[in-house]
C-alpha positions, -999 to 999 in steps of 0.1 A, spaced: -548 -541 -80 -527 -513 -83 -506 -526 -107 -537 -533 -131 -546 -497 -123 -512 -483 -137 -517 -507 -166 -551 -495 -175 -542 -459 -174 -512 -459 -193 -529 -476 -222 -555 -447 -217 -530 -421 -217 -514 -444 -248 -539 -438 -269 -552 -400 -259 -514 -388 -260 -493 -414 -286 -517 -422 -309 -544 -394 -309 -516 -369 -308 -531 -347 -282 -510 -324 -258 -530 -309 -235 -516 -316 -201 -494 -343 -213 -465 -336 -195 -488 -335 -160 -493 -370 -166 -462 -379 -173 -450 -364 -146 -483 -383 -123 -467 -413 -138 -431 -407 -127 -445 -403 -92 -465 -433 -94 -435 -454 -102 -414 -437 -76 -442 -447 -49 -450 -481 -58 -411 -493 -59 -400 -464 -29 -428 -477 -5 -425 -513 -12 -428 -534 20 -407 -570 17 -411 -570 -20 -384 -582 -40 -361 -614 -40 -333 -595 -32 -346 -570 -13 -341 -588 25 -300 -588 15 -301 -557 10 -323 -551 40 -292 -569 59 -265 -551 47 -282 -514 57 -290 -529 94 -260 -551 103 -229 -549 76 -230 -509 64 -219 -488 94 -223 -453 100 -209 -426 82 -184 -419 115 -168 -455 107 -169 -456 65 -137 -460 48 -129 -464 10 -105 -488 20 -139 -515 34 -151 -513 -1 -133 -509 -28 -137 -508 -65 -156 -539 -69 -176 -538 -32 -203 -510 -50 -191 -482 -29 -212 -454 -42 -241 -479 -28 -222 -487 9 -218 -447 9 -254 -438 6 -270 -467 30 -244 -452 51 -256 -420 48 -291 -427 54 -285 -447 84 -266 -418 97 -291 -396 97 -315 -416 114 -332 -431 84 -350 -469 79 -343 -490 51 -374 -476 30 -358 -444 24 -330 -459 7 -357 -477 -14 -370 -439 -21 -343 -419 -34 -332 -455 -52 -364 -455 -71 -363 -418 -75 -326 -416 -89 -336 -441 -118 -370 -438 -126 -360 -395 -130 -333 -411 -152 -354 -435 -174 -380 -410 -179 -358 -384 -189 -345 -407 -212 -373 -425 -228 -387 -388 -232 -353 -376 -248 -352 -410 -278 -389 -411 -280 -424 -392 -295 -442 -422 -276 -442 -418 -240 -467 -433 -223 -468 -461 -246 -430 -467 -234 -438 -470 -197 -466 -493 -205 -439 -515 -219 -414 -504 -192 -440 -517 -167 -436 -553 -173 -406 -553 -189 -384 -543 -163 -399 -528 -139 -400 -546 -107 -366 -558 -123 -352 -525 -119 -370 -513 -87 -373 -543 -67 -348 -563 -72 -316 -556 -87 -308 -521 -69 -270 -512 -67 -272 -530 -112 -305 -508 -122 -284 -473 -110 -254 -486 -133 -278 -492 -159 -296 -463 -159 -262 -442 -157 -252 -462 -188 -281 -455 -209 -261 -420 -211 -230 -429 -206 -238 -452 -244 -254 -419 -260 -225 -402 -253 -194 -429 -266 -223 -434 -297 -216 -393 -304 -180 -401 -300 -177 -386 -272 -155 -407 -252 -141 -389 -227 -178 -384 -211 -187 -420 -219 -162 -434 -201 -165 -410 -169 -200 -420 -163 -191 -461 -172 -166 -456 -142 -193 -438 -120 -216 -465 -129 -188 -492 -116 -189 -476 -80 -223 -488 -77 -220 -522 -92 -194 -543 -106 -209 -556 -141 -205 -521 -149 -166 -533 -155 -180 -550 -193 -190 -514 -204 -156 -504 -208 -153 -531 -239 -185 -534 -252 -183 -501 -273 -163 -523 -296 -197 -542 -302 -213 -504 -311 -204 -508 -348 -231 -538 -354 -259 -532 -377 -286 -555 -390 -269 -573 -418 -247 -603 -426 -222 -591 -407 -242 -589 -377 -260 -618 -385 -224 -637 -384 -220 -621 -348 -251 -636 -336 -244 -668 -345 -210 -664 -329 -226 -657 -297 -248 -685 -298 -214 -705 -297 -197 -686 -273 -224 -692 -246 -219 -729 -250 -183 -726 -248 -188 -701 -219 -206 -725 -200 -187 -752 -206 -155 -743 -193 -176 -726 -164 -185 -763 -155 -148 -776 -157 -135 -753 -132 -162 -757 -107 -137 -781 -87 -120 -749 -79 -145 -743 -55 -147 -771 -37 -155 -765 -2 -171 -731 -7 -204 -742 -11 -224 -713 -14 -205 -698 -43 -201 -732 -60 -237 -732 -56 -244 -698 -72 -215 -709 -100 -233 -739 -107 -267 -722 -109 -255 -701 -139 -237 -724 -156 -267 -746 -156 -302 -730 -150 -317 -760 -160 -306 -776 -132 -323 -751 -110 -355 -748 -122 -348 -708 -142 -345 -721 -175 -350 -751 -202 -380 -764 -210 -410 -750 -238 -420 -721 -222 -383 -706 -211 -371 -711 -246 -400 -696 -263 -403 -666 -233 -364 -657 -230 -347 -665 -266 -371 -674 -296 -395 -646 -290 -374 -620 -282 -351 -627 -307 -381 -631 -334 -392 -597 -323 -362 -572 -321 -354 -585 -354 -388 -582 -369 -397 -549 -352 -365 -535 -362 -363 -545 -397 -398 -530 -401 -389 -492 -385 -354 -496 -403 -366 -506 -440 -400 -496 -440 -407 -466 -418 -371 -453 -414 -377 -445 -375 -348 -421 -363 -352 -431 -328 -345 -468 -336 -320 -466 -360 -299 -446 -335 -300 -478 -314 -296 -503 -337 -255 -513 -322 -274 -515 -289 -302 -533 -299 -278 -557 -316 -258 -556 -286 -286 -568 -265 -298 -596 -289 -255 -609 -285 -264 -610 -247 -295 -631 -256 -274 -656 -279 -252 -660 -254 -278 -665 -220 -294 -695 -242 -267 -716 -229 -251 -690 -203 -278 -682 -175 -259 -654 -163 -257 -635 -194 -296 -622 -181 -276 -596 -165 -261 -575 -195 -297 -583 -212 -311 -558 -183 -287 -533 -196 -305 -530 -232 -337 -536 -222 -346 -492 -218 -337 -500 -258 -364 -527 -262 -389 -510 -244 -383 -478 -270 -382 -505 -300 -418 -519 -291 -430 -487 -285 -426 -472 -320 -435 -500 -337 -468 -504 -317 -478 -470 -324 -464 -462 -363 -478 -496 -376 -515 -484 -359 -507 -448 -377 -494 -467 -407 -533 -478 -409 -550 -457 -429 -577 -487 -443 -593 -494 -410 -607 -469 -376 -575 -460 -355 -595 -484 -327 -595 -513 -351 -558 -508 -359 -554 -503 -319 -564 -539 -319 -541 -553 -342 -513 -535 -327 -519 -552 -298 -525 -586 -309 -492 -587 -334 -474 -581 -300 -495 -602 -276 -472 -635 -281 -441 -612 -269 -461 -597 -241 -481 -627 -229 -453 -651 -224 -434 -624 -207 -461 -618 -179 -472 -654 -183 -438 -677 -177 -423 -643 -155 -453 -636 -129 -477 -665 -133 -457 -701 -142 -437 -695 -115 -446 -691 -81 -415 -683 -63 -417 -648 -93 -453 -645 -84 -451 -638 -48 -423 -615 -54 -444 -590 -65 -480 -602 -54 -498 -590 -34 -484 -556 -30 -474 -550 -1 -463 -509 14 -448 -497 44 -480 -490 56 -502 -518 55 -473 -545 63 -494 -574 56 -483 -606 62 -493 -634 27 -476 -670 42 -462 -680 5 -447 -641 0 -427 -637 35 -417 -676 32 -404 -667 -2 -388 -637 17 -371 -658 44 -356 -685 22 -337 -658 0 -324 -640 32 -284 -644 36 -279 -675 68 -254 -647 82 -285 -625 89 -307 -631 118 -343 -630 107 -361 -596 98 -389 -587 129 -416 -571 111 -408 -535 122 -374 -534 110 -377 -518 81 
């Protein structure tokens, strides 16, 4: 329910603010948004695939400050995140607080940023919602503060200003170790929506098949480890584990999306001459290489969550200057059309993400805070069979 709340209101606020062009207290409710979304993800009670790992790291792996060294995590052990799970536990605190400043770090961040690159704000949240939301906030925690940090850490090697680029890529690589592809993807920055970036595309399509390929030929290098030969295999085949192939994935993860950032972005670029997108066409191209490349390499889905802030902003523009753009019909009418050119992109998102699936389902439904603590059967048995063996199970008050 509150989910559908947020929903409703932010395509309210949408079309009061975006489209209507009114001001009066619009940065009030921007700001009641931002602590919405700091709420929801900060007070989240056993919400989250990856949430009970994390949940057994802060209680049994992270010590107390007292006991942290460097030299327990280093570069690639997210150390920045070990520090401030220390920190909290120090002082006393549960494992919801770290969910709190987490949520409040990022989602400052994001709406900062979406504010900075975009005329359309509430219309970006609404997209932001189901995009990569519960991506960013329930799941993925030490990756979504590398991302975020990223978002300006690309703004700034885009203005050529490297030095500051490349100090906030290496703060973004204390909290998570993907971050350690930022340092070479600026080389991809020069892409633009043309032959030439057509020709990369394709090459990317290739390289995920050849990616995957010789993923599969040195899985006997893990023999005898069979947990990470286990997670190896499950990205170099997600078939094989039920989070790919099939109608619905392909359409969902690779034709759609693809369809859509080119379409969207060859219609603000050629027709409209948006200044907000065409500042991010090398990383919207950048995201759609990562997309190429997850159609045969599952784990690719990682540096796709680094350009999604970009997608969110692309949808956004186009959504409200193609309802602006109609001057024929009522500004309700062209509301509506809006809507339904984007409802394939949008309902096969929600559809094959939240719905298809169960196991994604009960990640996020029925919400769950640290005050109610409700138990749903399916959610906590979803809960339990993500949980690390090493960890004993979590009683319902440690949190």
């Amino acid at each position: 329910m509150y989910y559908l709340v947020v929903i409703l209101l932010l395509l309210v606020l949408s079309f009061i603010y975006d489209i209507n062009g009114k001001l009066q207290r619009r940065d009030s409710w921007y700001n009641v948004m931002l602590v919405t979304f700091i709420l929801i993800a900060g007070l989240r009670w056993r919400m989250g695939i990856d949430t009970p790992n994390y949940l057994g790291f802060f209680y049994h792996v992270y010590p107390t400050i007292d006991k942290f060294s460097f030299k327990d995590y280093g570069l690639f052990s997210s150390p920045l995140f070990a520090l401030l799970n220390s920190l909290v536990k120090t002082l006393g605190g549960r494992f919801y607080v770290v969910q709190l400043i987490h949520a409040t770090f990022i989602n400052i961040l994001i709406f900062r940023y979406i504010k900075k690159h975009s005329s359309y704000i509430f219309t970006c949240l609404f997209f932001y919602s189901f995009i990569c939301y519960t991506t960013y906030n329930m799941e993925t925690m030490r990756a979504s503060i590398s991302i975020v940090i990223c978002l300006y850490a690309n703004d700034y090697i885009l203005d050529k200003k490297w030095w500051k680029g490349y100090m906030l890529y290496a703060l973004a690589l204390m909290f998570h170790a993907q971050t350690i592809v930022m340092f070479v993807l600026p080389l991809l920055f020069f892409l633009r929506l043309n032959k030439w970036g057509f020709m990369v595309l394709l090459m990317s399509f290739l390289v995920g098949f050849i990616l995957s390929d010789l993923l599969r030929d040195y899985l006997f290098l893990l023999e005898g480890e069979e947990e990470l030969e286990d997670s190896v295999a499950k990205y170099a085949s997600s078939a094989k584990y039920g989070t790919g192939g099939g109608l619905f994935h392909l359409l969902a993860f690779f034709v759609l999306p693809t369809i859509y950032l080119l379409g969207t972005f060859y219609y603000l670029k050629n027709k409209k001459s948006s200044p907000n997108v065409n500042r991010m066409e090398p990383f919207i191209l950048t995201g759609l290489v990562f997309i190429m490349i997850r159609t045969n390499f599952e784990i690719a889905y990682r540096y796709i969550d680094c350009f999604k802030i970009y997608f969110v902003i692309l949808y956004s523009e186009f959504f409200v200057i193609l309802i602006k753009d109609s001057r024929k019909i009522d500004k309700l009418l062209s509301y509506v059309r809006s809507t339904a050119i984007l409802f394939p992109i949008i309902f096969f998102h929600l559809i094959y993400t939240y719905i298809i699936s169960d196991s994604m389902w009960y990640r996020y439904y029925p919400y769950n805070s640290i005050f109610e603590r409700n138990i749903n059967r399916e959610q906590q048995l979803e809960y339990n069979r993500a949980r690390f063996a090493k960890f004993p199970r979590i009683n319902r008050e440690e949190y």
